[in-house]
Backbone and ligand atoms as CSV (ligand in chain L), in Angstrom:
chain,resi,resn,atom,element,x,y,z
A,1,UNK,N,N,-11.310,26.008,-11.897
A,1,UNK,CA,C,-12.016,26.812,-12.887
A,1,UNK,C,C,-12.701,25.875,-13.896
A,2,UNK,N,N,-13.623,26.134,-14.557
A,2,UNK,CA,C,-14.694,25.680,-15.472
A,2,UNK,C,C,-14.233,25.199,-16.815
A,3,UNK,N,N,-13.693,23.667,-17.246
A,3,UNK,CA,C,-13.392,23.967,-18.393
A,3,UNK,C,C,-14.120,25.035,-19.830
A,4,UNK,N,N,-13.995,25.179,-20.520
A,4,UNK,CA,C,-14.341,26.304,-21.850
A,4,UNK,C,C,-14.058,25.351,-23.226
A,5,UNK,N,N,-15.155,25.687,-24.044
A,5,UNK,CA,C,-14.933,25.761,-25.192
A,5,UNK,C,C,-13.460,26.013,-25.672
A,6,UNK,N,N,-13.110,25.613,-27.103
A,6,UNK,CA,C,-12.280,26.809,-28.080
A,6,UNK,C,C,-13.588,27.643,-28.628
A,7,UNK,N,N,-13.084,28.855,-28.500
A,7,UNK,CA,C,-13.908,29.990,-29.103
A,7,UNK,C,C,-14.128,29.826,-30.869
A,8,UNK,N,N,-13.056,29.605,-31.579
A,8,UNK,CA,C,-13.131,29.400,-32.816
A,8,UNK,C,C,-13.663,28.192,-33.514
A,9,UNK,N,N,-13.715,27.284,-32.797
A,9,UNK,CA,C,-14.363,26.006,-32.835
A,9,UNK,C,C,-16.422,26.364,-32.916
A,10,UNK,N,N,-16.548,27.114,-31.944
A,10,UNK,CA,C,-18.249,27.454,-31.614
A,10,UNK,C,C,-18.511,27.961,-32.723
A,11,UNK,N,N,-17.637,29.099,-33.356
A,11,UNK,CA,C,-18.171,29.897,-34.156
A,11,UNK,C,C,-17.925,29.730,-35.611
A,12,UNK,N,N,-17.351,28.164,-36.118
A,12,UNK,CA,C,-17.158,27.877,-37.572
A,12,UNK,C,C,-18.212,27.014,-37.686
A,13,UNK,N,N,-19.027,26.663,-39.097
A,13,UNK,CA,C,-20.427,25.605,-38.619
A,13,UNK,C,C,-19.443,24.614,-39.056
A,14,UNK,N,N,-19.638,23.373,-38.854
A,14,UNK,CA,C,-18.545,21.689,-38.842
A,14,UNK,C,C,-18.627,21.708,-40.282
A,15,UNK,N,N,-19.399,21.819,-41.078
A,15,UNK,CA,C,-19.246,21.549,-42.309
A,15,UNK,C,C,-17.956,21.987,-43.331
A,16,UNK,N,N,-17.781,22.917,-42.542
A,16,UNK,CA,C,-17.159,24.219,-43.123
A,16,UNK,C,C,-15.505,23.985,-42.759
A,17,UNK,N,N,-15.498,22.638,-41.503
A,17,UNK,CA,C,-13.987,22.292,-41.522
A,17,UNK,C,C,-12.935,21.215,-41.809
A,18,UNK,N,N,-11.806,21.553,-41.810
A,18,UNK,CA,C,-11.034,20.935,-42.598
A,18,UNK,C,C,-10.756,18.973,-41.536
A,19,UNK,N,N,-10.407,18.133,-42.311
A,19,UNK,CA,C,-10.206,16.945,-41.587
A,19,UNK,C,C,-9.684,17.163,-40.142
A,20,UNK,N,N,-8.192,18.122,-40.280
A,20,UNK,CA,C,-7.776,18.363,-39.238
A,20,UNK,C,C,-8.525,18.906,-38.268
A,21,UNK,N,N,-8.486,19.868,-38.578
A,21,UNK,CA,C,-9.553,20.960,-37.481
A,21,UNK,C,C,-10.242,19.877,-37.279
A,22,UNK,N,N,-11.434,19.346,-37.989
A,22,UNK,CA,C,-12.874,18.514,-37.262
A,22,UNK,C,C,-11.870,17.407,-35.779
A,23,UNK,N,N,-11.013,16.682,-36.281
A,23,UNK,CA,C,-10.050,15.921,-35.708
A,23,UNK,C,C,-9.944,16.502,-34.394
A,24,UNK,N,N,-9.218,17.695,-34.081
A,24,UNK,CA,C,-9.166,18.465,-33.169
A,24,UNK,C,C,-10.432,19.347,-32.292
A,25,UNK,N,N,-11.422,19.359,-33.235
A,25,UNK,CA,C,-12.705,19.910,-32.746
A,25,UNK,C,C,-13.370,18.433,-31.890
A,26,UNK,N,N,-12.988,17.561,-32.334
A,26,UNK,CA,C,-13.367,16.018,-31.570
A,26,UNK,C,C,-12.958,16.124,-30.345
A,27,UNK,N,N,-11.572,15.766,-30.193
A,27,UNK,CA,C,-10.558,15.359,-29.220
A,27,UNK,C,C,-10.865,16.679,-28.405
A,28,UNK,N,N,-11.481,17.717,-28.551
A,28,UNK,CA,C,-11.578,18.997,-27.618
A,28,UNK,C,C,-12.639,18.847,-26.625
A,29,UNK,N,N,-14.053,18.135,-27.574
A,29,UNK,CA,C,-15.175,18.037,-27.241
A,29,UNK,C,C,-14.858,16.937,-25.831
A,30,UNK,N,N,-14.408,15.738,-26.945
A,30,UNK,CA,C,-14.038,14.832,-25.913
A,30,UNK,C,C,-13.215,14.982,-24.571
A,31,UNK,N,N,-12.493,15.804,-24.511
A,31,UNK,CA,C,-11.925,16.365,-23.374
A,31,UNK,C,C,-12.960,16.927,-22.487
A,32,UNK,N,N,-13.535,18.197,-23.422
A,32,UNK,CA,C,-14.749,19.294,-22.728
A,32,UNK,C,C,-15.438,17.802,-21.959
A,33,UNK,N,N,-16.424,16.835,-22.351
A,33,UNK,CA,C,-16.684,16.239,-21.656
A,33,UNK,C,C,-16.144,15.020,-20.914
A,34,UNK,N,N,-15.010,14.237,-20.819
A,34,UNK,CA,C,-14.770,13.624,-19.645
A,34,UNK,C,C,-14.256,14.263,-19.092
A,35,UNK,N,N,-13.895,15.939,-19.189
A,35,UNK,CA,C,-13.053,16.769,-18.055
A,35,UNK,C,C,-14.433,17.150,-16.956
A,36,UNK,N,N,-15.763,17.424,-17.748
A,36,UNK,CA,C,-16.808,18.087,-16.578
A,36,UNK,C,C,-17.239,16.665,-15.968
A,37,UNK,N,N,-17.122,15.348,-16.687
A,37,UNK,CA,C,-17.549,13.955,-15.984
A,37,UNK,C,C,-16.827,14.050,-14.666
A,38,UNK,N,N,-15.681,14.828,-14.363
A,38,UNK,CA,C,-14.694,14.665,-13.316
A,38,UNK,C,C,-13.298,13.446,-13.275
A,39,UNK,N,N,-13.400,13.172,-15.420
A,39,UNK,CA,C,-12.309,12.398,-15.625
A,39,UNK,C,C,-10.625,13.101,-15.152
A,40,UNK,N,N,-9.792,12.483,-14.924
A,40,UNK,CA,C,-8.532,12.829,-14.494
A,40,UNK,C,C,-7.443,11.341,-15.097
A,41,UNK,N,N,-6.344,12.682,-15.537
A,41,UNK,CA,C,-5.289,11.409,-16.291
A,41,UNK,C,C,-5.125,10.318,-14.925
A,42,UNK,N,N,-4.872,9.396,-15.199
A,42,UNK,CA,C,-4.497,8.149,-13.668
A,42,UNK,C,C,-3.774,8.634,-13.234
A,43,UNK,N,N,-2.421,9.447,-13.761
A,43,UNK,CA,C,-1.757,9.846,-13.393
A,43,UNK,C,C,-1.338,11.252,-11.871
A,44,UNK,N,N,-2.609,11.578,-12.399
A,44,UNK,CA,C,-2.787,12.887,-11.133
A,44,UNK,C,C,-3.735,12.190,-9.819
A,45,UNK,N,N,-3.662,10.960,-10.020
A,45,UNK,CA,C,-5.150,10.159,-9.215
A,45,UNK,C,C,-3.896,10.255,-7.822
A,46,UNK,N,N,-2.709,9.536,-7.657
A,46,UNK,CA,C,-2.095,9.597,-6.847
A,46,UNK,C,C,-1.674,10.883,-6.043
A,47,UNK,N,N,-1.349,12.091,-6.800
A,47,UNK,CA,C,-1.422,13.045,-5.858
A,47,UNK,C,C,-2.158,13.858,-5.770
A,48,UNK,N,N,-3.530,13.609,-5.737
A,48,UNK,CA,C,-4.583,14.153,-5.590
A,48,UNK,C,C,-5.172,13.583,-3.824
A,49,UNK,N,N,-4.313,13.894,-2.819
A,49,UNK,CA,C,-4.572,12.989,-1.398
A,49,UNK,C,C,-6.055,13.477,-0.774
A,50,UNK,N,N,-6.471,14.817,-0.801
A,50,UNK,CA,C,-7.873,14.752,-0.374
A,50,UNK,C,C,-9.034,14.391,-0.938
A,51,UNK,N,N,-8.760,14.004,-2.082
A,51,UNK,CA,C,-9.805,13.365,-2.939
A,51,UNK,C,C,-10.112,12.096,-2.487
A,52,UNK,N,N,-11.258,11.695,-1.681
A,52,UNK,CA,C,-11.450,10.639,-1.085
A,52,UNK,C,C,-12.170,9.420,-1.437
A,53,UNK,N,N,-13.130,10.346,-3.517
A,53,UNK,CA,C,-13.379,9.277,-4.314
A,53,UNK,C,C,-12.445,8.144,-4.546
A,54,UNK,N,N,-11.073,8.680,-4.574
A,54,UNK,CA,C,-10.031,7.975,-5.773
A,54,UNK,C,C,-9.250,7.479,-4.273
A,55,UNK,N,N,-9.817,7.602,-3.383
A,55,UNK,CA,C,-8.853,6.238,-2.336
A,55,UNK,C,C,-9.681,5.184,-2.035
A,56,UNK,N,N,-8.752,3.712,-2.517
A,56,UNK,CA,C,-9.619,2.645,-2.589
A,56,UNK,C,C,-8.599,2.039,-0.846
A,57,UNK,N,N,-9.258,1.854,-0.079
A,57,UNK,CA,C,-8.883,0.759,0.697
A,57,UNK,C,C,-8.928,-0.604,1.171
A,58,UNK,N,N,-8.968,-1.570,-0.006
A,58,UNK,CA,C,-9.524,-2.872,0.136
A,58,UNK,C,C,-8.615,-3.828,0.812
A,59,UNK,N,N,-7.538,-3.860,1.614
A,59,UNK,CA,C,-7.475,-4.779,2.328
A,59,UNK,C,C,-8.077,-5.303,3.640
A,60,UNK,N,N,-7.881,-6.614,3.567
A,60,UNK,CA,C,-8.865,-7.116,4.523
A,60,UNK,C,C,-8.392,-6.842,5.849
A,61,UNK,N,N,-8.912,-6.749,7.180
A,61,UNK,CA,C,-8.783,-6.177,8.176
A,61,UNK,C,C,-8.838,-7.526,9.321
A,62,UNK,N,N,-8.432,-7.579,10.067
A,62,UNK,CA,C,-8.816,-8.897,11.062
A,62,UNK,C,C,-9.370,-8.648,11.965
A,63,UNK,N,N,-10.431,-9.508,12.005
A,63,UNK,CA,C,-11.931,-9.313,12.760
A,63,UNK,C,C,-11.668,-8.481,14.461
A,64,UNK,N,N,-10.161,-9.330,14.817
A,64,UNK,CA,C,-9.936,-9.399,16.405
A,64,UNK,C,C,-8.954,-8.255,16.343
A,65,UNK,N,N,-8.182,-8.299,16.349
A,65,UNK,CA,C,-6.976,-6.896,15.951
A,65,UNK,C,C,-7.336,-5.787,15.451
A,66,UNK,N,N,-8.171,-5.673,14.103
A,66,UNK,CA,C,-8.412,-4.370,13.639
A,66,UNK,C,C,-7.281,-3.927,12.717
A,67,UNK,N,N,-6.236,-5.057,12.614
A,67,UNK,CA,C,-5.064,-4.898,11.941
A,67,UNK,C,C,-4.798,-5.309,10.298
A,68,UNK,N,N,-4.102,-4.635,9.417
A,68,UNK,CA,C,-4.345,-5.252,8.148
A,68,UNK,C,C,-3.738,-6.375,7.874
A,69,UNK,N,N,-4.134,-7.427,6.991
A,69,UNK,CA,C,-4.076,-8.557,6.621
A,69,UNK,C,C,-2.965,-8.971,5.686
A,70,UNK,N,N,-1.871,-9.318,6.041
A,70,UNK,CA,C,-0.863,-9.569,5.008
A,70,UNK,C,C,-0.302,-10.744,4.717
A,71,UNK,N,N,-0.526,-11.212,3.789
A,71,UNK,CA,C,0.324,-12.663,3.660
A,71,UNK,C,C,1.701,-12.580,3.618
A,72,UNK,N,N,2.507,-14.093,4.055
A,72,UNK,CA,C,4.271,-13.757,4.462
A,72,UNK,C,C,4.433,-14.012,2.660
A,73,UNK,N,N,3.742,-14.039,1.658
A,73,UNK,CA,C,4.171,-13.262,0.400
A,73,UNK,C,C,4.341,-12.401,0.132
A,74,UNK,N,N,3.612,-11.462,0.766
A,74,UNK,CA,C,3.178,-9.848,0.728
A,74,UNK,C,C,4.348,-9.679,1.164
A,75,UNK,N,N,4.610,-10.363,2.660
A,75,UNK,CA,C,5.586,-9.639,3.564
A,75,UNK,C,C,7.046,-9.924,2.921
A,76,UNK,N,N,6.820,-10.605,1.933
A,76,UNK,CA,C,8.706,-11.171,1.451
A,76,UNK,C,C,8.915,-10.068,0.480
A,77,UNK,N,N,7.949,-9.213,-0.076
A,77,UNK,CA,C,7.973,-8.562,-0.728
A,77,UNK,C,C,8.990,-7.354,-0.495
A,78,UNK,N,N,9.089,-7.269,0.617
A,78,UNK,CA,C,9.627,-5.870,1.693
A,78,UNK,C,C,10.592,-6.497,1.897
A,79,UNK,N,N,11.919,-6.548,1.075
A,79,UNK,CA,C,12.932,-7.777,1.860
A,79,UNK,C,C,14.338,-6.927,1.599
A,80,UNK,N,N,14.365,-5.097,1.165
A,80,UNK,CA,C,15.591,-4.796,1.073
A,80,UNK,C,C,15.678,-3.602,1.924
A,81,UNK,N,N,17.053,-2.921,2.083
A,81,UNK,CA,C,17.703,-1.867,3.301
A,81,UNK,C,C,16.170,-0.321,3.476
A,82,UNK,N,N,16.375,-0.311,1.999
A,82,UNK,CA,C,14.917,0.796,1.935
A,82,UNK,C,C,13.808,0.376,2.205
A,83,UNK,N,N,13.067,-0.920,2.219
A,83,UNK,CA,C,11.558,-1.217,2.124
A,83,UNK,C,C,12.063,-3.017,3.217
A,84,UNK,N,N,12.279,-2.281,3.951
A,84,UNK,CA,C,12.375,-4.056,5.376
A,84,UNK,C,C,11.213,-4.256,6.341
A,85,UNK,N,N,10.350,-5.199,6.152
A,85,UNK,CA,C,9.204,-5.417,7.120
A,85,UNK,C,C,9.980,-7.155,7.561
A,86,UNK,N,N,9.357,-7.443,8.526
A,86,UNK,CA,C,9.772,-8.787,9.390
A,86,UNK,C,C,8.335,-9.292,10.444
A,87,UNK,N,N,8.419,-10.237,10.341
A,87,UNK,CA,C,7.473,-10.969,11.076
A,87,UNK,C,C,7.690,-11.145,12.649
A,88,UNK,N,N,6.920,-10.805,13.617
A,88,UNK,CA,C,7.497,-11.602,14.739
A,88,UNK,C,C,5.856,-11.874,15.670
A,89,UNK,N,N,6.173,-13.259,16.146
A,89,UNK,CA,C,5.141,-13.562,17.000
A,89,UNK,C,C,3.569,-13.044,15.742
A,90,UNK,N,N,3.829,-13.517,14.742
A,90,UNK,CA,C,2.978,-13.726,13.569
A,90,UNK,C,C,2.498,-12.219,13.252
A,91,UNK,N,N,2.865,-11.114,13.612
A,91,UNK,CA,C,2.869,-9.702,13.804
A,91,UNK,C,C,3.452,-8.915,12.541
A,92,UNK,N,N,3.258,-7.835,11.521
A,92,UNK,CA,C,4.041,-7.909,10.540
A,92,UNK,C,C,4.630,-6.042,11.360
A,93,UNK,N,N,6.262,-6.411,10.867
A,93,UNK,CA,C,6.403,-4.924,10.998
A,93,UNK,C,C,7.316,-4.475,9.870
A,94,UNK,N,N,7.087,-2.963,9.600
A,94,UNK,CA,C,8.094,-2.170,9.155
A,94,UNK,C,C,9.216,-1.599,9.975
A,95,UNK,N,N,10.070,-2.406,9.683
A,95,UNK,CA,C,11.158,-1.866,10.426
A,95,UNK,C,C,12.136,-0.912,9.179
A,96,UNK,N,N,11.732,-0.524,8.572
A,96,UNK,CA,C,12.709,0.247,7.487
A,96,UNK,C,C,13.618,1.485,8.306
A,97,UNK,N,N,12.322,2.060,8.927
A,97,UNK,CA,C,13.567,3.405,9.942
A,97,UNK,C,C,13.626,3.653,11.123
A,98,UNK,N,N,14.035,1.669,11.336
A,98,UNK,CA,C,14.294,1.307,12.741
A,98,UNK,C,C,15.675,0.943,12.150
A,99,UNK,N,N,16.581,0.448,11.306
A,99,UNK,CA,C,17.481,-0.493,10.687
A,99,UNK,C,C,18.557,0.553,11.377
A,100,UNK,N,N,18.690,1.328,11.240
A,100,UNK,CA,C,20.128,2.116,11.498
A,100,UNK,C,C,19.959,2.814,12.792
A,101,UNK,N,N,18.583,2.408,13.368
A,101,UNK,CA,C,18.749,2.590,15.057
A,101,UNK,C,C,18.955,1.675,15.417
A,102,UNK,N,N,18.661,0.417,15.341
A,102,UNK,CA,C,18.744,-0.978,16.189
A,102,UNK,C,C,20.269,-1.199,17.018
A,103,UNK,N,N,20.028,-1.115,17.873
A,103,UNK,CA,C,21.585,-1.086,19.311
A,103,UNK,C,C,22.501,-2.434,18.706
A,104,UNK,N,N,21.335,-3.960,17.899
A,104,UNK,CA,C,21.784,-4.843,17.442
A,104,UNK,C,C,22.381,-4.647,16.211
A,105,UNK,N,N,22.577,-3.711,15.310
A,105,UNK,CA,C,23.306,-3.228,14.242
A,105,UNK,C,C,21.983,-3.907,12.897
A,106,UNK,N,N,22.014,-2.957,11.987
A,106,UNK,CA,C,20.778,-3.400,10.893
A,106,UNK,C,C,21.156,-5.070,10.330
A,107,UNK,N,N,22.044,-5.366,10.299
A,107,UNK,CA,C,22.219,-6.707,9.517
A,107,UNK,C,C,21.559,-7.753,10.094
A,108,UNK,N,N,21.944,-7.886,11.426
A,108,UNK,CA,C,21.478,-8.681,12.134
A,108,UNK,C,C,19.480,-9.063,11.681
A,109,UNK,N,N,18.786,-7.828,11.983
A,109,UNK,CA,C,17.459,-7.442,10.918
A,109,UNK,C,C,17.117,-7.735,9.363
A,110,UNK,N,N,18.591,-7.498,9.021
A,110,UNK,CA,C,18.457,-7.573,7.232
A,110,UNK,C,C,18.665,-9.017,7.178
A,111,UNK,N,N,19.134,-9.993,7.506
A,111,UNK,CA,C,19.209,-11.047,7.275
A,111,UNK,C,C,17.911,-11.979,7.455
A,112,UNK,N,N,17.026,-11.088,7.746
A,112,UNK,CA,C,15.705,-11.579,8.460
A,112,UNK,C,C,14.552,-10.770,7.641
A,113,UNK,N,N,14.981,-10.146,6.666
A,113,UNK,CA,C,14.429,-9.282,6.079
A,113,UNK,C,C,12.647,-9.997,5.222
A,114,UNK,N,N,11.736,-9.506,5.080
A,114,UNK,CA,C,10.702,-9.845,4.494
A,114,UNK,C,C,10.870,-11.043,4.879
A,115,UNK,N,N,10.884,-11.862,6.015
A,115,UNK,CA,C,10.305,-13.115,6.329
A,115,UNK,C,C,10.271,-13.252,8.126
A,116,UNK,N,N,9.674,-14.334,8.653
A,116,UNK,CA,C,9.561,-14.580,9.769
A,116,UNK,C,C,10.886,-14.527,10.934
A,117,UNK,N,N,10.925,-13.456,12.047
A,117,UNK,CA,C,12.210,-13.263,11.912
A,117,UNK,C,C,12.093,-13.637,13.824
A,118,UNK,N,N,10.837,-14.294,14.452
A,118,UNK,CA,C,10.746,-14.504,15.394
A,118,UNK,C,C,11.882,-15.337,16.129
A,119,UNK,N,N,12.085,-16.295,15.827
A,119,UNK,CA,C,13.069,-17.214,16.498
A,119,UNK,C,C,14.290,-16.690,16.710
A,120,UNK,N,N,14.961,-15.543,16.018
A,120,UNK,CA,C,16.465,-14.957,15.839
A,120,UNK,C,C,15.775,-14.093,17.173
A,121,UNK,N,N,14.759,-13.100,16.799
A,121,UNK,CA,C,14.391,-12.279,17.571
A,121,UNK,C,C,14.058,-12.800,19.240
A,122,UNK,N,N,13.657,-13.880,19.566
A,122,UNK,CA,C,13.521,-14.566,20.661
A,122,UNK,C,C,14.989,-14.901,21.152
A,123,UNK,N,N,15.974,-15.452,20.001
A,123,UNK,CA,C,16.709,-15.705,20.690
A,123,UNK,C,C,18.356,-14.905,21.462
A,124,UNK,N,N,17.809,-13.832,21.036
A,124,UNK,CA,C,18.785,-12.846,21.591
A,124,UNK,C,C,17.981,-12.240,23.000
A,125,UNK,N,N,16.755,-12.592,22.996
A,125,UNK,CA,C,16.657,-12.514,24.823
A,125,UNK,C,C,16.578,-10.935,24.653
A,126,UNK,N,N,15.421,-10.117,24.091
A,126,UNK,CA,C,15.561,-8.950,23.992
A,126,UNK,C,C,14.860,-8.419,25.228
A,127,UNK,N,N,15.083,-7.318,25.948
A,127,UNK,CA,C,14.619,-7.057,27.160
A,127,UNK,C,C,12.886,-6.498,26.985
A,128,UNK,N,N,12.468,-6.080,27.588
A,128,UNK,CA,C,10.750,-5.713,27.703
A,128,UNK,C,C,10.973,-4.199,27.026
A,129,UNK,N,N,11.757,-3.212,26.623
A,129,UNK,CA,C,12.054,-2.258,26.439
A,129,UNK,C,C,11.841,-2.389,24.581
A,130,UNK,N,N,12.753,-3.543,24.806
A,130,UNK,CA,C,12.491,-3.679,22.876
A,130,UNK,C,C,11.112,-4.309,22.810
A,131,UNK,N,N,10.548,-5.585,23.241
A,131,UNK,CA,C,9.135,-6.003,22.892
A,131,UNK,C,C,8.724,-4.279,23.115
A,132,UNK,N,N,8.460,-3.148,23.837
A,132,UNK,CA,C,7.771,-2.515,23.798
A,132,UNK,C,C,8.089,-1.665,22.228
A,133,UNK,N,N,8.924,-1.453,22.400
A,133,UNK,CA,C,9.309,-0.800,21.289
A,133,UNK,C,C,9.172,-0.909,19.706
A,134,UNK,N,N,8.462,-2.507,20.023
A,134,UNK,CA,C,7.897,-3.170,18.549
A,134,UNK,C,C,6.847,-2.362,18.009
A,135,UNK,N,N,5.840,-1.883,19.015
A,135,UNK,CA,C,4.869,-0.877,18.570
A,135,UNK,C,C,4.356,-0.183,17.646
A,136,UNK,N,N,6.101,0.491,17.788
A,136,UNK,CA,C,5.987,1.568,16.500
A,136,UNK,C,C,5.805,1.674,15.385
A,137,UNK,N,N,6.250,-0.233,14.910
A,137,UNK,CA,C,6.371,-0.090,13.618
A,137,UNK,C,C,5.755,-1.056,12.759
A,138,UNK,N,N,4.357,-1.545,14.126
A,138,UNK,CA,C,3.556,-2.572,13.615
A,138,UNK,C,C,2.479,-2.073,12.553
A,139,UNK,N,N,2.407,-2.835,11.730
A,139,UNK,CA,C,2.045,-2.217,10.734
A,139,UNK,C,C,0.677,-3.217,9.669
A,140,UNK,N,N,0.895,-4.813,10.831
A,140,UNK,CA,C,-0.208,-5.779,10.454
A,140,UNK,C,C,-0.445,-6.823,11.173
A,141,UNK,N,N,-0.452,-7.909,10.624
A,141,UNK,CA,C,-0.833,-9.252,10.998
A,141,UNK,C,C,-0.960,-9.845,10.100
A,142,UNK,N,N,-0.377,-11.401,9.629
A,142,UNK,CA,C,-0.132,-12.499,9.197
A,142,UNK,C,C,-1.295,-13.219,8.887
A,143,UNK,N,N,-1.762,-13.430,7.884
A,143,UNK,CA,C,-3.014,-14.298,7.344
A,143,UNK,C,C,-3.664,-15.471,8.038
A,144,UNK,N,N,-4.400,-15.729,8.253
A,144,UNK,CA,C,-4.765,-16.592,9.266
A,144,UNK,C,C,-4.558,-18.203,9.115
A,145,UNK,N,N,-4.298,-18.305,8.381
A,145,UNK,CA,C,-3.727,-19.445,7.516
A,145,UNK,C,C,-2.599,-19.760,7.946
A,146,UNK,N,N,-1.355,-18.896,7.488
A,146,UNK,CA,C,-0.482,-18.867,8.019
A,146,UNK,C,C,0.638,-18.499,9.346
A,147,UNK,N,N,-0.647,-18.387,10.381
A,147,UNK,CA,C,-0.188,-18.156,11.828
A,147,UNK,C,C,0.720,-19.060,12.554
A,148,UNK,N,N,1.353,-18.647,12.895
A,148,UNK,CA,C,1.845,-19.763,14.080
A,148,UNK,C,C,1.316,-19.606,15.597
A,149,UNK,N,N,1.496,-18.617,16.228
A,149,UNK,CA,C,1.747,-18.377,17.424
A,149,UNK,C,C,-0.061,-17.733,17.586
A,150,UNK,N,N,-1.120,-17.084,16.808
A,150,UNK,CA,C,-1.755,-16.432,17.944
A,150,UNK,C,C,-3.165,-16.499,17.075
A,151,UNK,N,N,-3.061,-18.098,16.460
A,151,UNK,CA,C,-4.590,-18.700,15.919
A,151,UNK,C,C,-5.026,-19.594,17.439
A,152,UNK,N,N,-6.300,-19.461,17.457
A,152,UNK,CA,C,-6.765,-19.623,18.523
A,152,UNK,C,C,-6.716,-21.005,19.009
A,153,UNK,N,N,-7.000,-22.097,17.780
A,153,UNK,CA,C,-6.938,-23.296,17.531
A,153,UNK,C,C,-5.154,-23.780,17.381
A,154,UNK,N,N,-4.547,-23.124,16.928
A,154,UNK,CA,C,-2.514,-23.394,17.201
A,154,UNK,C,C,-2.230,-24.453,17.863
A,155,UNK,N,N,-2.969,-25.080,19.000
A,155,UNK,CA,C,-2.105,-25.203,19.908
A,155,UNK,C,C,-2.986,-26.797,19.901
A,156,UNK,N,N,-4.428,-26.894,19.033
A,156,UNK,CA,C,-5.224,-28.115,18.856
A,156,UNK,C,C,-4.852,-28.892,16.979
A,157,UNK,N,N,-3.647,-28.043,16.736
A,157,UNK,CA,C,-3.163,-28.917,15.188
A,157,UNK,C,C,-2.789,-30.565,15.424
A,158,UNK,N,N,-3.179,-31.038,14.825
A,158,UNK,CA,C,-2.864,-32.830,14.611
A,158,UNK,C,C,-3.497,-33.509,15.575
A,159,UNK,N,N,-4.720,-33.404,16.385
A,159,UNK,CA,C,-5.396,-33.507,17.257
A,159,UNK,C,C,-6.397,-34.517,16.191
A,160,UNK,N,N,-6.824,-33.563,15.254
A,160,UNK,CA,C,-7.824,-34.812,14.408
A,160,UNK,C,C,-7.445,-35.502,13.680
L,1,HEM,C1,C,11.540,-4.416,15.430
L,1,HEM,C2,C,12.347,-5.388,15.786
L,1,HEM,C3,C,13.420,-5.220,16.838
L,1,HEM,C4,C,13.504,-4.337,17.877
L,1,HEM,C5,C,12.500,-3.274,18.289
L,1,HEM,C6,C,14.768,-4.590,18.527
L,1,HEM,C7,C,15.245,-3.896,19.611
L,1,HEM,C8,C,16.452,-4.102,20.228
L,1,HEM,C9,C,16.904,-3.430,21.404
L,1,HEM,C10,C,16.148,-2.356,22.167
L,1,HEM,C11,C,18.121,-3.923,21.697
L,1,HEM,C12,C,19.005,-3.526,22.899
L,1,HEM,C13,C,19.006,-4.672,23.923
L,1,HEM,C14,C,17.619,-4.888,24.507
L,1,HEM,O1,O,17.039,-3.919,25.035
L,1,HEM,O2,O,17.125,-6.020,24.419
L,1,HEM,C15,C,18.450,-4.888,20.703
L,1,HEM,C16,C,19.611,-5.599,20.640
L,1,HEM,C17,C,19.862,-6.591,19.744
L,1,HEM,N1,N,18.996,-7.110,18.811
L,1,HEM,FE1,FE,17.201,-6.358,18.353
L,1,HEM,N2,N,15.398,-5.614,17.899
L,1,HEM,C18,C,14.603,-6.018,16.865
L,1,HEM,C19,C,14.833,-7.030,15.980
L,1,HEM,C20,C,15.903,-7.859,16.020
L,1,HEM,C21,C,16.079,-8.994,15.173
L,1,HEM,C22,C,15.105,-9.499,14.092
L,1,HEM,C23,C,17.248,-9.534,15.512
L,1,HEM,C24,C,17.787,-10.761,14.833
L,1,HEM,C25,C,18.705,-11.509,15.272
L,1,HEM,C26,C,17.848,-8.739,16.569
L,1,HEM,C27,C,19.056,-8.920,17.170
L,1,HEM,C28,C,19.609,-8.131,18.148
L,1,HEM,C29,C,20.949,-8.287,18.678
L,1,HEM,C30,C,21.992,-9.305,18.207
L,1,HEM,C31,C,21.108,-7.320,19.668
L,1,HEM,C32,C,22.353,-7.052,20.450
L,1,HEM,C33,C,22.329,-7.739,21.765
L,1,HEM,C34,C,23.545,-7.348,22.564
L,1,HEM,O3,O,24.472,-6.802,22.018
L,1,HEM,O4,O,23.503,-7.615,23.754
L,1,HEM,N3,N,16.979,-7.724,16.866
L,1,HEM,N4,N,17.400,-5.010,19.808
């Protein structure tokens, strides 16, 4: 609906009002207009989800994958039982509501929590069932900087 005037506000001339009132005849106006600008407290910006002005998506994307770009800072960030992502084969995942399915029990995961968790993960010899199963909960890729396993050049380091 259309914001409105105060009615009693239109119909006193400004001269005629008191500090307060004018005070309040301000802060009304000022509302009346950043409310029709399409201003909104920040606060309602978040659950406002079809509003597609107020979604910014600026992370960077990788050219070859199509996958988002996370540094293993980003990824250490995610390092407890509620919020667990892990690295593997330079791959970033959320494993948060994989932890209390894993057949390997969550700790084994949590100890690996927000960091590179490939080598533990290699070395339990997981069958093709779990690599498939990584899928679900891939969620990026590792900065290119900091790759190990699937920079194209990897394998030509200390060469020059
Ligand atoms: C998203 C990541 C992971 C997935 C999808 C996954 C999946 C699985 C699956 C399906 C199994 C059953 C055995 C098999 O099929 O290989 C398993 C067992 C196991 N996993 Fe993981 N796993 C993950 C991460 C990890 C990590 C980071 C570790 C760290 C050490 C780990 C350690 C284990 C262990 C110790 C077992 C038990 C092996 C056994 O009892 O024989 N897993 N995992």
């Amino acid at each position: 609906m259309a914001a409105t005037m105060e009615q009693t506000f239109a119909e006193t001339p400004l001269h005629m009002l008191q500090p307060k009132a004018l005070f309040d005849f301000a802060s009304q106006t000022l509302g009346f207009v950043t409310r029709s600008l399409g201003y909104r407290e920040p606060d309602s910006y978040s659950t406002d989800e079809d509003n597609s002005l107020c979604h910014f998506d600026i992370r960077e994307k990788d050219e070859e994958s199509g996958l988002d770009i996370y540094t293993l800072n980003e990824v250490a960030e995610h390092e407890t039982f509620d919020d667990c992502w892990i690295v593997l084969f330079d791959k970033v995942f959320d494993v948060t509501s994989f932890l209390l399915e894993h057949p390997g029990g969550e700790e084994v995961i949590l100890e690996n929590a927000g960091r590179d968790a490939t080598l533990a993960f290699r070395g339990v010899g997981h069958s093709t069932l779990a690599l498939r199963a990584l899928d679900d909960y891939l969620v990026g890729i590792v900065s290119h900087a900091e790759r190990i396993y699937t920079n194209q050049d990897s394998g030509r380091r200390g060469e020059r």
